[in-house]
C-alpha positions as CSV (number, residue, x, y, z in Angstrom):
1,X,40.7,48.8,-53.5
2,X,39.1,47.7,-50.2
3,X,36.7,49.5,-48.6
4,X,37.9,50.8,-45.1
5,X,36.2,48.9,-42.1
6,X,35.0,50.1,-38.9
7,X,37.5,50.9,-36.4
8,X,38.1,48.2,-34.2
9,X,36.5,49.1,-30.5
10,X,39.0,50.7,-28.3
11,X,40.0,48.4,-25.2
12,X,38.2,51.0,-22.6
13,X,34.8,49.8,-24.7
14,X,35.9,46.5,-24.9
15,X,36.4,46.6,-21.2
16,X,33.1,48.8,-20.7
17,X,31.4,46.4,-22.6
18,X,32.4,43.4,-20.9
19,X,31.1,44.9,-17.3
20,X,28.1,46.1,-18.5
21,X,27.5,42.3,-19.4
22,X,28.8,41.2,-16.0
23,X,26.8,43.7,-14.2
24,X,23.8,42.4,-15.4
25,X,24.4,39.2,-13.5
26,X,22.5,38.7,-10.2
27,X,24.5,36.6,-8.5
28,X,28.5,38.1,-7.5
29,X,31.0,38.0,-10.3
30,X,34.6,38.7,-10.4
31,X,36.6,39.6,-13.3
32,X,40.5,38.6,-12.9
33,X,43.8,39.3,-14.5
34,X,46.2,36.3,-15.1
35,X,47.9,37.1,-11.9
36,X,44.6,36.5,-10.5
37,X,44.2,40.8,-9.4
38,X,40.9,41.6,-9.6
39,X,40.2,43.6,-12.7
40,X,36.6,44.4,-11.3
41,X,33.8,43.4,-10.2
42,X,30.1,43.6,-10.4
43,X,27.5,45.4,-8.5
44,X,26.1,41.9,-6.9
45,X,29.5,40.9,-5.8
46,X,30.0,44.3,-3.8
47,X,26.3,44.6,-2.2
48,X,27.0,40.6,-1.6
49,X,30.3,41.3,0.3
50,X,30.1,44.4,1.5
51,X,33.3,45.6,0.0
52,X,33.8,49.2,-2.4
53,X,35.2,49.0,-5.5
54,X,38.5,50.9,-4.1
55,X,39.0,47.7,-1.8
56,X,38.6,45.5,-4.5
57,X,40.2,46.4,-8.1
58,X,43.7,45.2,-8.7
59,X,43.6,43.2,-5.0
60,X,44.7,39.3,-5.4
61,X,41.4,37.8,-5.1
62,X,43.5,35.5,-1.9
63,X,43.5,38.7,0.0
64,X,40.0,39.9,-1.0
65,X,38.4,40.8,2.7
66,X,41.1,39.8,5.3
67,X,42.1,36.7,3.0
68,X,38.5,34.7,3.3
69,X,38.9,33.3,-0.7
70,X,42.4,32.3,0.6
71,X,41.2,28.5,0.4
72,X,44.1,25.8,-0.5
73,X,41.8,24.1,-2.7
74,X,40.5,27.1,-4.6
75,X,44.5,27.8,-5.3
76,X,44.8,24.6,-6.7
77,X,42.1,25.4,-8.9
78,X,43.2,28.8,-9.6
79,X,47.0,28.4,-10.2
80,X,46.8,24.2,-11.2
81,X,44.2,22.9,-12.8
82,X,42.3,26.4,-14.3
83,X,45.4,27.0,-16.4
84,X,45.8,23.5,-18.1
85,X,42.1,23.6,-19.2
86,X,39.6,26.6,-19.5
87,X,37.1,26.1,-17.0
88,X,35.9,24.7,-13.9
89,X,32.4,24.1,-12.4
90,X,30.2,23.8,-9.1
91,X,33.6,24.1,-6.9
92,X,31.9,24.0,-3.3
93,X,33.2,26.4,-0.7
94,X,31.8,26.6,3.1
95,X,33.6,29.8,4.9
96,X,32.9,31.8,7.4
97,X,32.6,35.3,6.0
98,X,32.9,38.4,8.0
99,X,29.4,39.9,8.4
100,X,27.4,36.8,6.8
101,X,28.4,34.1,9.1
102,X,28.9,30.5,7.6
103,X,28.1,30.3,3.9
104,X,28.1,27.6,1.1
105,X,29.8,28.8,-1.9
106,X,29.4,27.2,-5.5
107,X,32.4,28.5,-7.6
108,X,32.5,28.8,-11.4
109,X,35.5,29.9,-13.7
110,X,36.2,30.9,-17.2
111,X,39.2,31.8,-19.2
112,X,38.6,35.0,-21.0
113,X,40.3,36.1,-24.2
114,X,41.0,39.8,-25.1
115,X,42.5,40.0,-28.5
116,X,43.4,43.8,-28.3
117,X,45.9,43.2,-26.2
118,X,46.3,39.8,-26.1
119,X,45.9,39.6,-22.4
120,X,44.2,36.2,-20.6
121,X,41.7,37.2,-17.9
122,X,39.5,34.8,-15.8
123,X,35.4,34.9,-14.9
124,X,35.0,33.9,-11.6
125,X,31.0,33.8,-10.8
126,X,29.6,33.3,-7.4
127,X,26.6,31.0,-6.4
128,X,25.0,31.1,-2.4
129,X,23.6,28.0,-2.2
130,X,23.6,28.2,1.8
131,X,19.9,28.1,1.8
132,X,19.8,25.2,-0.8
133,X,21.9,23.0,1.0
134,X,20.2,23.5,4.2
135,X,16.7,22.8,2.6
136,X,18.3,19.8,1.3
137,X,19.8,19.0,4.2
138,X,16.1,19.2,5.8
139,X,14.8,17.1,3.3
140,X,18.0,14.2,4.0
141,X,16.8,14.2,7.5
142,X,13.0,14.1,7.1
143,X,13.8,11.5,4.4
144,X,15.7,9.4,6.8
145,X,12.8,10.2,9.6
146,X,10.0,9.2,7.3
147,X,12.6,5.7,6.6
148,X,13.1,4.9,9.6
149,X,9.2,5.4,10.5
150,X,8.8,3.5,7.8
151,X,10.8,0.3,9.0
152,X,9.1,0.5,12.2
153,X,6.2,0.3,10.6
154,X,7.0,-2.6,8.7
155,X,8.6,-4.3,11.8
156,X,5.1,-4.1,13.4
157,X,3.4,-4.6,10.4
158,X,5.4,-8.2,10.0
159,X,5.1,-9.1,13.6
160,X,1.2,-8.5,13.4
161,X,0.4,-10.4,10.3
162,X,2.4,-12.9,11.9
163,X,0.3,-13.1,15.1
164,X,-2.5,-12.8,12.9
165,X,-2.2,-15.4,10.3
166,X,-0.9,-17.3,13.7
167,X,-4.8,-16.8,14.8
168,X,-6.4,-17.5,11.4
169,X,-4.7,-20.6,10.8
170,X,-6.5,-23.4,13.0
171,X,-10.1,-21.3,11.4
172,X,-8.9,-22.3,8.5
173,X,-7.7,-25.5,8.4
174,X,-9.7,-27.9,6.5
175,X,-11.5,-30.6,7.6
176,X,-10.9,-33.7,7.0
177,X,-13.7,-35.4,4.4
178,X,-14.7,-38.3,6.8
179,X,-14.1,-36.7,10.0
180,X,-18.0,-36.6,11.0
181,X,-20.3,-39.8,11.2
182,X,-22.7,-39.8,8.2
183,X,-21.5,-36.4,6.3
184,X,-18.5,-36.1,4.1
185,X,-17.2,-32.4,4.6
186,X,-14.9,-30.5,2.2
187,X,-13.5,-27.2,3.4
188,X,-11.6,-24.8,1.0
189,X,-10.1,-21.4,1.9
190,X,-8.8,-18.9,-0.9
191,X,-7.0,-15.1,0.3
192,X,-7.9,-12.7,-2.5
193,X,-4.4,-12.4,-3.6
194,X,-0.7,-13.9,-2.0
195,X,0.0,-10.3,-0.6
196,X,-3.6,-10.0,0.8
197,X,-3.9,-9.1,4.6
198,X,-5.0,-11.5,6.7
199,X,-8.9,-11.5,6.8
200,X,-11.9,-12.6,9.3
201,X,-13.2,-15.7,7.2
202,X,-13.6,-19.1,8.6
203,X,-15.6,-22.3,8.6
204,X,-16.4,-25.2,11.0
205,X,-18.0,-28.4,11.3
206,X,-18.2,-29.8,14.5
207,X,-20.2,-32.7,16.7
208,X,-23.0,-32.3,19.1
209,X,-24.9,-34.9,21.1
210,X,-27.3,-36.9,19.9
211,X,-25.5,-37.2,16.5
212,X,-26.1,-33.8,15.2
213,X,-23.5,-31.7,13.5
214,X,-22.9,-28.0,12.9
215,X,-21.6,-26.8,9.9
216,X,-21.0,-22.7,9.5
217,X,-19.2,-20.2,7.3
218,X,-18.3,-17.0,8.4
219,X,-17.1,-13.4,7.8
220,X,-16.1,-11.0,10.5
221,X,-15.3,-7.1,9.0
222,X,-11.7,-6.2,9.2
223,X,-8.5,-7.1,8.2
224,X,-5.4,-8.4,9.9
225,X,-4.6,-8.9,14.2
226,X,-8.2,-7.4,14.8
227,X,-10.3,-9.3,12.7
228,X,-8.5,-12.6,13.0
229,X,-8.4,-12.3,16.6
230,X,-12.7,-11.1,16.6
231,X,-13.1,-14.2,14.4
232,X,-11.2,-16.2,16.9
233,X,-13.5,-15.3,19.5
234,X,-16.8,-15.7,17.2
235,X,-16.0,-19.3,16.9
236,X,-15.4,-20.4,19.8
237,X,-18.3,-18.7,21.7
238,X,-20.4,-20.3,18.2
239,X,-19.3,-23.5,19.3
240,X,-20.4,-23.1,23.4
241,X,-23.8,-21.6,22.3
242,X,-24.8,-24.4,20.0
243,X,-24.0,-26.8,22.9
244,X,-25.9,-24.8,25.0
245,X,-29.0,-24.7,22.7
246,X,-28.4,-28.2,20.5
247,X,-31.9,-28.1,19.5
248,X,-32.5,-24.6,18.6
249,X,-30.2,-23.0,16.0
250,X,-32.3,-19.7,16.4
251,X,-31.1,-19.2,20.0
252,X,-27.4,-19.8,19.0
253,X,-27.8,-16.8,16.4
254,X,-29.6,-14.9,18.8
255,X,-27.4,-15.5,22.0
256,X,-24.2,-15.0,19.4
257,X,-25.6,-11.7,18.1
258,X,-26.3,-10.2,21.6
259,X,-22.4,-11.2,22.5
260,X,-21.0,-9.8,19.3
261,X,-22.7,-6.3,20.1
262,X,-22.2,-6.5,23.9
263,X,-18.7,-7.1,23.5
264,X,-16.7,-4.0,23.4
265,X,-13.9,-5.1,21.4
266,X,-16.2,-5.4,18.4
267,X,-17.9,-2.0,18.6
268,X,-14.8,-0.5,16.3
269,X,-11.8,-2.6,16.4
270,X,-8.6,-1.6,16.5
271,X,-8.4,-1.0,12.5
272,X,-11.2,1.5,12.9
273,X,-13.8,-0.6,11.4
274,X,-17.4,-0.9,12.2
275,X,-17.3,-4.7,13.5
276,X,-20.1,-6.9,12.5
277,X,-20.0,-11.1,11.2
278,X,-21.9,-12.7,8.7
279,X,-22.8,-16.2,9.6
280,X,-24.2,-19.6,7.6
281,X,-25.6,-22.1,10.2
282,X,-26.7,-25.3,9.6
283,X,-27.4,-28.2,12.3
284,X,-27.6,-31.4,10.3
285,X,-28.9,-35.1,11.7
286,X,-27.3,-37.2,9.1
287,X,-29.6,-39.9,10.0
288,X,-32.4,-38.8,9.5
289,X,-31.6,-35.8,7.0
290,X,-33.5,-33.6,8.9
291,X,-31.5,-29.8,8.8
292,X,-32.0,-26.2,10.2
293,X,-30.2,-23.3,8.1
294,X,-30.2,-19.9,9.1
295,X,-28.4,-16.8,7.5
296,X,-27.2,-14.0,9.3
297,X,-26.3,-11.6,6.4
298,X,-24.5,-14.4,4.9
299,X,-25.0,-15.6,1.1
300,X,-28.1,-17.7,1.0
301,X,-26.9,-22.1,1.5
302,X,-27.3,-23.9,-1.8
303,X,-28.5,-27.4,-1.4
304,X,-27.1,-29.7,-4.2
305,X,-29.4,-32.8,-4.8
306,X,-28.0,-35.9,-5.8
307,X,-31.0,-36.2,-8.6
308,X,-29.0,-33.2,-10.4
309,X,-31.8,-30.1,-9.2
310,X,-30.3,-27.3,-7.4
311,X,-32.2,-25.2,-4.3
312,X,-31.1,-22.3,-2.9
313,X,-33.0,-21.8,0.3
314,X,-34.6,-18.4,1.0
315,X,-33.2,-17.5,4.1
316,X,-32.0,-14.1,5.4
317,X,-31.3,-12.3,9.0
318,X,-29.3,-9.1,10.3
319,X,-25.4,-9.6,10.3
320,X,-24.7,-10.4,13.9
321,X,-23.3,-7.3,16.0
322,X,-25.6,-4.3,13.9
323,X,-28.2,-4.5,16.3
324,X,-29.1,-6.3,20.0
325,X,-32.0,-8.6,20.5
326,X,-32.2,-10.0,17.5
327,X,-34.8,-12.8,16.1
328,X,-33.6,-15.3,13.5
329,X,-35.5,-17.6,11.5
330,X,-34.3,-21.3,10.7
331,X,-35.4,-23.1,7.8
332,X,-35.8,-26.7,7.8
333,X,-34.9,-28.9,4.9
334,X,-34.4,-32.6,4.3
335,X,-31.3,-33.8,2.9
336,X,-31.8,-37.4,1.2
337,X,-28.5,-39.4,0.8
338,X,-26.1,-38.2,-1.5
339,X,-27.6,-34.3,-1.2
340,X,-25.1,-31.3,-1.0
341,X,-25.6,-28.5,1.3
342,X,-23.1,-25.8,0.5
343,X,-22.4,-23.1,2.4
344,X,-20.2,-19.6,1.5
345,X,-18.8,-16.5,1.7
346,X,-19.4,-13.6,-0.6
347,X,-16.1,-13.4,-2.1
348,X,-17.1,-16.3,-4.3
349,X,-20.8,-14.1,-5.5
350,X,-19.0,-10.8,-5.5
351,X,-16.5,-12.0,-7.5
352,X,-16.3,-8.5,-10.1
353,X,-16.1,-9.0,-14.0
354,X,-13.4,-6.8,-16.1
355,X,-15.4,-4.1,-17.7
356,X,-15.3,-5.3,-20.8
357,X,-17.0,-8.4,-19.8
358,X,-19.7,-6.9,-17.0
359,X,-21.4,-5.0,-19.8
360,X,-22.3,-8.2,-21.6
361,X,-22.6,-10.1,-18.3
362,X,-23.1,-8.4,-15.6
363,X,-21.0,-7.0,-12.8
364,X,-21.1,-9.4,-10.1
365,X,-21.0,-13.4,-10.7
366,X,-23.7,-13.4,-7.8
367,X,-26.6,-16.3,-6.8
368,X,-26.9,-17.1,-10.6
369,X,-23.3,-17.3,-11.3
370,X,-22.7,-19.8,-8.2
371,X,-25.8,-22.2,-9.5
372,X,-24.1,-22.2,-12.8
373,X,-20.7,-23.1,-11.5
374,X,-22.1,-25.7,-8.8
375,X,-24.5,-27.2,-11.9
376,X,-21.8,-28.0,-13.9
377,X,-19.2,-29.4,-11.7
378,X,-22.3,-31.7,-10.6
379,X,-22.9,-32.8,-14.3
380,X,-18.8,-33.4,-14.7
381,X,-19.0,-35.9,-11.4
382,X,-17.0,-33.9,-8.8
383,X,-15.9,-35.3,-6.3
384,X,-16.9,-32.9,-3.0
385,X,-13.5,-30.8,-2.8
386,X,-13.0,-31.1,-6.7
387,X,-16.5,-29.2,-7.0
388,X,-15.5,-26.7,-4.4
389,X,-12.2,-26.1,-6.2
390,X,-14.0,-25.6,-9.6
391,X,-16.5,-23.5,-8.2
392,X,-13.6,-21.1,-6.7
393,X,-11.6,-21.3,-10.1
394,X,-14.8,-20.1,-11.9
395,X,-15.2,-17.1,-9.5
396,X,-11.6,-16.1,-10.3
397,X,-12.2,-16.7,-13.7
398,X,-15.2,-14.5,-13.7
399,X,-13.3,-11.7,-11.9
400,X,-10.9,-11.9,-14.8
401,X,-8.3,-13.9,-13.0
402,X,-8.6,-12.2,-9.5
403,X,-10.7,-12.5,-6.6
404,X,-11.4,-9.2,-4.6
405,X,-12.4,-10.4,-1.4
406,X,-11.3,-13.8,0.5
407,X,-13.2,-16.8,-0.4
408,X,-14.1,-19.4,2.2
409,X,-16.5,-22.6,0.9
410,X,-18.2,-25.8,2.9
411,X,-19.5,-28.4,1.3
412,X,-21.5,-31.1,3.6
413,X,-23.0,-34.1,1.7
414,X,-25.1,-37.0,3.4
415,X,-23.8,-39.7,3.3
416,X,-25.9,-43.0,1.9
């Protein structure tokens, strides 16, 4: 014989239960007979609604407060689709509700089982997601703000690196190898990557009377329409000045310095940065081979002699546009035929190894590294823009592939 079993809880406890449960629930929660009465409700769904319990119980949930649940896609819900399956989720309704104003609704249903009875009943829970929807609906349009912003931006962005590469162009273009009596000339510019911004490098080689040439490399600070268009105006006052003083290089870096820090548009450009140009000046007589270098902050000029021997010439001087008044010192030098006077930037010397390989290096290629590079494309028999093309694709190759900063080389050679 069986033992007896515990009664079977009474459908008052069941029911009892079953709120208890629902009460718990923060946000509103309806409890409904097939029919769709309300059997009850919880205490969230009265405080949220403002309705008693006498108003509520046994009331078609359509007619619930003046009919404001009586929604023709909620029926459809309710009386179609609820009863072919046992669920539904995240139905959206936005209502005005007496008291609350407009409100975003987020429905959910479940069919309920009660096996004393065998009676259906459905679980209708209540989400506000008002606030939710208007956050996100804050965060659509400041989305959309910061977008359009944003293609403004890169409108202007376009149009200016347009203008500027516009400027930079014709500093950039190389010169030709025979262009100047008695020096071959090989120019070669390099942006640090495709996507760089356009930069203030440049070089130039150009003719004076009495069959002297100027050859220069420079670097005005910045990036894109300022710089390009401060470098624009650093080489064509260079050029007026060295007419103007043909026979003293000092005077052009002195007169160019005062101009570069009396000029207001290169106290602080437009990108905010402090402006000053490094300069490499050289006034060559190919004739003769006499030469004046000077450096304004640029990389020290690397003469290349055609007996194999390397000199890099001590000379140094204040970047133009730091401070006014400025005295610069040339150095002369003697190029015999078939010398090399080369002339660069500092992307090419700061040229930065991976980690890996600065600790058994060192960090920086520098004034060692460019010797090296410039040595041995001498012993392979370069030609002039073959050695400044291995002497950039050494730099990169130092810097692990990459160059951080632009890269602008002239190389002058006297002819025999």
């Amino acid at each position: 014989m069986r033992k007896a079993r515990g009664l079977a809880p009474s459908l008052t406890e069941q029911r009892d239960f079953l709120q208890s449960i629902v009460d718990t629930v923060r946000d509103p929660v309806l409890v409904l007979y097939k029919d769709l009465r309300v059997v009850s409700a919880n205490r969230a769904f009265y405080r949220r609604f403002g309705v008693s319990p006498k108003a509520t119980e046994g009331i078609l949930v359509y007619e619930l407060g003046d009919g404001q649940w009586d929604i023709p896609n909620l029926r459809r819900l309710l009386e179609d689709v609820l009863p072919s399956g046992s669920s539904f989720d995240d139905f959206e309704v936005e209502h005005d509700f007496p008291g609350m104003g407009r409100r975003v609704m987020l429905l959910n249903a479940r069919k309920l089982y009660r096996p004393g009875n065998h009676t259906e009943m459905v679980l209708l829970a209540i989400e506000d997601v008002t606030e939710r929807r208007e956050a996100e609906a804050k965060l659509r349009e400041g989305a959309e703000r910061l977008q359009r912003a944003y293609d403004d931006l890169a409108v202007a962005y376009e149009r200016e690196h347009n203008i500027a590469e516009a400027l930079q162009r014709p500093l950039t273009v190389e010169v030709a190898e025979d262009a100047l009596p008695g020096l071959s000339i090989a120019t070669l510019y390099e942006a640090a990557s495709a996507e760089a911004e356009i930069g203030g490098d440049f070089f130039d080689a150009f003719a004076l009377p009495r069959e002297r040439i100027v050859v220069a490399v420079a670097d005005a600070s910045g990036k894109g329409l300022a710089a390009a268009a401060r470098t624009m105006q650093v080489k064509d006052v260079l050029r007026a000045f060295a007419r103007e003083y043909p026979h003293a290089i000092s005077a052009v870096a002195s007169r160019l310095n005062d101009y570069v820090c009396d000029n207001k548009d290169f106290e602080q450009g437009a990108d905010g940065i402090e402006s000053f140009v490094t300069l490499a000046l050289a006034v060559i007589h190919p004739k003769t081979g006499e030469a004046s270098v000077l450096s304004a902050g640029a990389e020290p000029p690397v003469i290349l002699r055609a007996d194999g021997t390397l000199e890099a010439l001590e000379v140094s001087g204040m970047p133009l546009g730091v401070l006014p008044q400025q005295l610069y010192t040339a150095t002369a030098v003697r190029l015999r035929p078939g010398d090399i006077l080369l002339l660069l930037t500092d992307g090419i010397t700061e040229a930065r190894a991976p980690k890996a390989e600065a600790r058994r290096g060192g960090e920086f290629l520098g004034q060692e590294g460019l010797v090296r590079l410039a040595r041995q494309a001498q012993k392979e028999g370069a030609t002039l823009r073959e050695m400044g093309r291995l002497i950039l694709e050494g730099a990169r190759a130092f810097g692990g592939g990459t160059l951080r900063d632009d890269a602008c080389i002239l190389l002058a050679r006297r002819r025999q």
